[in-house]
N, C-alpha and C positions, 0 to 999 in steps of 0.2 A: 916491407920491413918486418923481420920478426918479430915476434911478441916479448921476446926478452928486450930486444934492440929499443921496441919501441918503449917499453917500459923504462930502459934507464935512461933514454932520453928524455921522458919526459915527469919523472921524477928523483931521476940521479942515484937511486940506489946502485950498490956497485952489481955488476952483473953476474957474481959468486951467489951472495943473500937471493939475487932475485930467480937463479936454478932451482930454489926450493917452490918459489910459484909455480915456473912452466914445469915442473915434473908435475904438478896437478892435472896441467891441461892435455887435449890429445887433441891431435891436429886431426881434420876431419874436410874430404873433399865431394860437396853436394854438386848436382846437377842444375843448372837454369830452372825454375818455379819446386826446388823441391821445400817442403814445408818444416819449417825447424822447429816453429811453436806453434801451438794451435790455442786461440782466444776462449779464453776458460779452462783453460788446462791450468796443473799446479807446478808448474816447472822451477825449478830454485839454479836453473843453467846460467854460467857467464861464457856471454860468445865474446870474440875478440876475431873480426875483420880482418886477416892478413892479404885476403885478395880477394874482387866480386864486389855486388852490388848485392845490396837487401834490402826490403822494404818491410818494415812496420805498418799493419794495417787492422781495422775492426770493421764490425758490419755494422750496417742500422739500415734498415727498413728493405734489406735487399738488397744493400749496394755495398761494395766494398770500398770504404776510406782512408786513403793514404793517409797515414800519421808522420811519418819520417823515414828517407834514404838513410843507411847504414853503409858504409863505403872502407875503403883500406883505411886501417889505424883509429878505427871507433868498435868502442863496445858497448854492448848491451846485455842488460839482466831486469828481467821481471817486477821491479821493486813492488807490487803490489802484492806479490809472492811470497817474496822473500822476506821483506819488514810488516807483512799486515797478514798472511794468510789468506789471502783473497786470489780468488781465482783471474789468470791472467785478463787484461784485458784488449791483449793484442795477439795479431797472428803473425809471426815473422816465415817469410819465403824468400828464397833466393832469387833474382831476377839476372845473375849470368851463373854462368858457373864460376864457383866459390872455393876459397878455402878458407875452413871459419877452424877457430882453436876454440875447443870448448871443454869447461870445467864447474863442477859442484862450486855453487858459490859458499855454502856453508862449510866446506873444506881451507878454499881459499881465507874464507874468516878464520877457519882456525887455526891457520899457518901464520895468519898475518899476527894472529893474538898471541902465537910462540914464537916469535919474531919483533920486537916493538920497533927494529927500523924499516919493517916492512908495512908501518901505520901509514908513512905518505902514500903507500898504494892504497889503502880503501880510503882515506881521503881525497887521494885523486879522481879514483872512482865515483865517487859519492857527488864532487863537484861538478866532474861531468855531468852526469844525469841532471844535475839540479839545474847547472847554466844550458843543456843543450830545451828543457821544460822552461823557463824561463824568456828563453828567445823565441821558442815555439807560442806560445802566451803572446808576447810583446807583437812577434808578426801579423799574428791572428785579430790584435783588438786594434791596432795602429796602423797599421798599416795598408794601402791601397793593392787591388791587383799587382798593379803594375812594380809598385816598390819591391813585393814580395817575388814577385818575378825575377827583377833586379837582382835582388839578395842570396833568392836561389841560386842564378847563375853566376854569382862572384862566390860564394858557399861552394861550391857543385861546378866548377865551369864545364864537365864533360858530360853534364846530366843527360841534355836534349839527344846524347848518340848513345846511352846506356840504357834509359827510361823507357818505356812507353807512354806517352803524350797522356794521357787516359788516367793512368799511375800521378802525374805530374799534374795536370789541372786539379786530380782530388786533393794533392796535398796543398797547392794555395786555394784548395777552396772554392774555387770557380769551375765554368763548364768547359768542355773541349771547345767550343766554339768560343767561349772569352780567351781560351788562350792561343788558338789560330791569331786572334785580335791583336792584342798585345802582342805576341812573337814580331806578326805582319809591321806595328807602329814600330816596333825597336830597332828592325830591319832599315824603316823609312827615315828612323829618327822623332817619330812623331812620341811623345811622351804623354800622351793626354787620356790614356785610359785607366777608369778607377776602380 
């Protein structure tokens, strides 16, 4: 779906008003693992997902940590950048090949400020991010392996053929071997891993 298309569907501005966004952006086609952000960079970029997989990810001690898939009709922007001046704290990469639309977020703010019915878009924006930090939180302190498993794959149902498994256990948290486990119980029907 395009990024205009996607936009008035999911905040109804009419799709004339919303030509002044996507003349911001510029469509942009990467390669499988190429690197869009790098973690401590100062980036103020809004990507916008039209086709591909991405992953959100940081280091710590040597290892690298899946944070969150990025898929068709999700975007992303730096909010530690852009609202705090703080240097990023994630790396985003491409994990197939990609077409990301990407734009100055501070440009888009200024479009959206000389525009006041183009406000439902940085509020749409804005909710995103907050609800998608929210469930990320909520999975992480609540819930089991196995639920988060679940959740992924009602979230995500084409993860397991896009992902690398490795990519995938970092982001619920567990090891590749707890999720051979699990995959194997879901398989069986067995629900019993926590």
């Amino acid at each position: 779906m395009t990024l205009t298309e996607y936009l008035h569907q999911e905040t109804q501005i009419n799709t004339e008003t919303l030509a002044f966004i996507n003349s911001l952006f510029e469509q942009q086609e990467y390669k499988k693992y190429h690197l869009l952000l790098k973690e401590g960079s100062h980036s103020k970029q809004l990507f916008y997902v039209e086709k591909g997989l991405l992953r959100l990810f940081y280091n710590k001690e040597d290892k690298d940590i899946t944070h969150t898939f990025l898929l068709e009709q999700m975007f992303y922007f730096p909010v530690e950048n852009i609202y705090f001046s703080q240097p990023s704290l994630f790396s985003l990469e491409t994990l197939e090949d990609s077409v990301v639309w990407v734009a100055s977020f501070p440009e888009v703010e200024r479009v959206v400020n000389e525009h006041q019915e183009l406000e439902r878009l940085m509020r749409f924006l804005l909710v995103s991010a907050i609800k998608s930090l929210t469930e990320r939180l909520h999975t992480i302190k609540f819930q089991t392996a196995q639920e988060r498993y679940d959740l992924l794959l009602h979230t995500y149902p084409q993860i397991l053929l896009r992902a690398p498994l490795g990519h995938i256990a970092s982001l619920l948290g567990i090891t590749q071997q707890t999720l051979s486990v699990i995959r194997g119980a879901t398989r069986t029907g067995d629900k019993g891993v926590k």
